[in-house]
C-alpha positions in Angstrom: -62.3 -20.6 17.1 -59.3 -22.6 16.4 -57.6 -24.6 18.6 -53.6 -24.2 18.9 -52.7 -28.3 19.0 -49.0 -26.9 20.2 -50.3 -25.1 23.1 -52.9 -26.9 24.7 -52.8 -29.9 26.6 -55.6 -32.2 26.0 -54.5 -34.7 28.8 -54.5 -32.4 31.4 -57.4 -31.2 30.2 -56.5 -27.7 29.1 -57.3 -26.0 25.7 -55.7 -23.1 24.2 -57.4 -21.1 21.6 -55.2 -19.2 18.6 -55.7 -15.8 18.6 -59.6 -14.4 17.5 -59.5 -11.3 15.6 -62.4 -9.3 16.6 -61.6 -5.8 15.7 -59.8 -4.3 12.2 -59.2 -1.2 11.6 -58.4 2.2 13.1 -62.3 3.1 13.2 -63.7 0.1 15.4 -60.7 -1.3 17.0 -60.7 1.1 20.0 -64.6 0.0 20.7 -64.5 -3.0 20.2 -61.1 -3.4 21.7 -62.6 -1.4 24.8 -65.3 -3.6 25.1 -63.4 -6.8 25.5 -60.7 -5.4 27.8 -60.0 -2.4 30.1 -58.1 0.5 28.4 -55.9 2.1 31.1 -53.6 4.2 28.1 -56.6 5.1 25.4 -53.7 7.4 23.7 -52.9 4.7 21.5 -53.8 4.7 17.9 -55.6 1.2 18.1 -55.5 -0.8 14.8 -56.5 -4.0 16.0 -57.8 -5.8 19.0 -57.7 -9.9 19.3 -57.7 -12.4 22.3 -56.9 -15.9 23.0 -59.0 -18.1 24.9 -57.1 -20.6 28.0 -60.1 -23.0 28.9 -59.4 -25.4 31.6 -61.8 -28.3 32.4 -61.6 -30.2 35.8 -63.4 -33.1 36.2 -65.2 -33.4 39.4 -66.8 -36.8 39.5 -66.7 -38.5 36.4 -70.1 -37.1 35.2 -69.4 -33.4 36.5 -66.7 -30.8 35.0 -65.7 -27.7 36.3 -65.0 -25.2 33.2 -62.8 -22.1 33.4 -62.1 -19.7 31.0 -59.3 -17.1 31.3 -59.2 -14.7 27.8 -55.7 -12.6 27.1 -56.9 -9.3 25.4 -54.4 -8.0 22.8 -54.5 -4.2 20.9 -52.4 -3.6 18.3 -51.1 -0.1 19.1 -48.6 2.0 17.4 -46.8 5.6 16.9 -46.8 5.6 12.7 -43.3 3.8 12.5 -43.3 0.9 15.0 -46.5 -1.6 15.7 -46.7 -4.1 18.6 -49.3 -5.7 20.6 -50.2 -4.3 23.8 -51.8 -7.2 26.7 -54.7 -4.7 27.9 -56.8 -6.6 30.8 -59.6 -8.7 30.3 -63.5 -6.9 30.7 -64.9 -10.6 31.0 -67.0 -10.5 27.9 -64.8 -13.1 25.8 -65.1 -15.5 28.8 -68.8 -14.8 28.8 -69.5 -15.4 25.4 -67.9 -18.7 25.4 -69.5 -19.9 28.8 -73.2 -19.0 27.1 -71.8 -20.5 24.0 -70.7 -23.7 25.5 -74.0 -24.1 27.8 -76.1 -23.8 24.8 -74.3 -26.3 23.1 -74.1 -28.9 25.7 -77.9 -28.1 27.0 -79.7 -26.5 23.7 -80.7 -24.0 25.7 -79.9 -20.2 25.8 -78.2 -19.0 29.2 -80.1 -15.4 28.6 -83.9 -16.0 29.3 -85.6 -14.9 26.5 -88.4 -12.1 27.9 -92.1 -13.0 27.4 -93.5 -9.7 25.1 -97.1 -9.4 25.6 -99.3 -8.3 22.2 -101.8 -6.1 22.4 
């Protein structure tokens, strides 16, 4: 992820992400696009799906942050002559994945416990 310098406002402690481009192509972008955000108008012929990450960190007490994250899903829909991309809401899962990214970075560990498998 890249960080948009323009955007963000390191100060107040906010960070804006540039746009992450998780689906391309006709074939995976209404999957993956539905699995990142809630289609309400599937009609579309989805080429694309992206979304941009707002992360907002409050300190608490000097030694204790509060971290949001707030994603805006994007599809690139269109009709064979005009393309434009549609703000679809957010499922949750980009705001998830950078939460248990950013715990197992700070702590080293994973926030999914890993399940004991027993060998016979």
């Amino acid at each position: 992820m890249v960080v948009d310098e323009a955007s963000s406002r390191l100060a107040d402690g906010i960070v804006v992400t540039q746009p992450f481009q998780f689906a391309k192509g006709p074939v995976t972008a209404q999957s993956e696009l539905s699995r990142y955000g809630v289609l309400q108008f599937a009609d579309n012929a989805w080429s694309r799906g992206r979304y941009t990450l707002v992360i907002e960190v409050q300190s608490i007490d000097g030694i204790q942050n509060n971290v949001s994250v707030n994603a805006k899903v994007e599809g690139r829909s269109g009709n064979g002559l005009t393309a434009e991309w549609t703000t679809v809401q957010s499922s949750g899962l980009a705001e998830d994945e950078f939460l248990a990214a950013l715990v197992e970075a700070v702590t080293g560990q994973s926030v999914d416990p890993v399940q004991d498998v027993e060998n016979n």
